[in-house]
C-alpha positions as CSV (number, residue, x, y, z in Angstrom):
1,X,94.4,80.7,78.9
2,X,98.4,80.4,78.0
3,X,100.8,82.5,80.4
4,X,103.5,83.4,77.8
5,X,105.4,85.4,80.0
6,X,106.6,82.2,81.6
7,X,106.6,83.5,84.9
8,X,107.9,80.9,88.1
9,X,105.2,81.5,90.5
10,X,101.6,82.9,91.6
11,X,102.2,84.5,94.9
12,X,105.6,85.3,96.8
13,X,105.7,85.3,100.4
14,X,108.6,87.1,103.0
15,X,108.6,87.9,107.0
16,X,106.6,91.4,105.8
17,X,104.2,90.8,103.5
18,X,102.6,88.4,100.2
19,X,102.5,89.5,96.7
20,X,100.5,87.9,94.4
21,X,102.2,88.0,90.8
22,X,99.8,86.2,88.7
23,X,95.9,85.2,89.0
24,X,94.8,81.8,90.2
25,X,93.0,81.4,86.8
26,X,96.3,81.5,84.8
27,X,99.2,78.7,84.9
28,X,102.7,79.5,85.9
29,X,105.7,77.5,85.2
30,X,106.7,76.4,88.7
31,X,107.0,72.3,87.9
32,X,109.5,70.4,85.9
33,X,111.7,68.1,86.1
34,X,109.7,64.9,84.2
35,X,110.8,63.4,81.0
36,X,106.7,63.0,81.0
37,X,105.2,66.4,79.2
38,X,101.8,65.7,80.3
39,X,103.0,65.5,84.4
40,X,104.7,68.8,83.9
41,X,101.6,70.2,81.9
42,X,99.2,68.8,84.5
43,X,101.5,70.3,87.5
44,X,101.3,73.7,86.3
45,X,98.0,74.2,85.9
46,X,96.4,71.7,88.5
47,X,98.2,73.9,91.1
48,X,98.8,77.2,92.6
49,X,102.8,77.8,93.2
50,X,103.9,79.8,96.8
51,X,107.4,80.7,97.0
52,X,108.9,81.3,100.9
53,X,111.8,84.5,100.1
54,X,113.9,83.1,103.1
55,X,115.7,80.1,103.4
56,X,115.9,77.8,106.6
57,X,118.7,79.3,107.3
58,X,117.7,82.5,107.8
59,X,116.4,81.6,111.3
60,X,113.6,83.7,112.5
61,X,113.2,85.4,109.2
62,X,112.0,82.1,107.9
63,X,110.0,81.0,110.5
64,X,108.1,84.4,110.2
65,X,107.8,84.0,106.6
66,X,106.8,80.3,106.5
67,X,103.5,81.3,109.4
68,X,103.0,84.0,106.7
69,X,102.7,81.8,104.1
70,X,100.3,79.4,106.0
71,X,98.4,82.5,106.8
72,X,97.9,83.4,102.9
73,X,97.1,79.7,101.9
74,X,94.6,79.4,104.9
75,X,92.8,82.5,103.6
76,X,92.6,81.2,100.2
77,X,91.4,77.4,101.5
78,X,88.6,79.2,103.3
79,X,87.9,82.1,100.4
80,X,87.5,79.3,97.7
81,X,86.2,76.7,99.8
82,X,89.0,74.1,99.2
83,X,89.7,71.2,101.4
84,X,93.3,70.6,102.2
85,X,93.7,67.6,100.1
């Protein structure tokens, strides 16, 4: 399945809430950064991309947003019976 939208990620994640953008079953262009196609191929669609909307800096905002985003990828480990390595 190709994802020619080129979207950046598969779920988005603040101190309120987590959006899901794109299915699990369809790659997103999150990783780069490798003169080595096949490591950015294989990054982007051996793995699911979360972005956390606040930076460090943002203080409890982030820290909110960051349990939040453990939250959503604990459901997901436990909904698709996935391991955490």
């Amino acid at each position: 399945m190709s994802n020619n939208n080129q979207v950046s990620y598969h779920v988005t994640v603040d101190d309120k809430e987590s959006i899901q953008a794109i299915p699990f079953n369809r790659n997103v262009w999150h990783c780069g950064g490798s003169t080595d196609p096949n490591a950015i191929k294989k990054g982007n669609w051996l793995s699911i991309d979360i972005k956390i909307c606040h930076s460090k800096s943002s203080g409890l905002r982030y820290r909110v947003a960051e349990e939040n985003a453990v939250q959503h990828i604990a459901k997901h480990l436990k909904q698709f019976g996935w391991g955490i390595k």
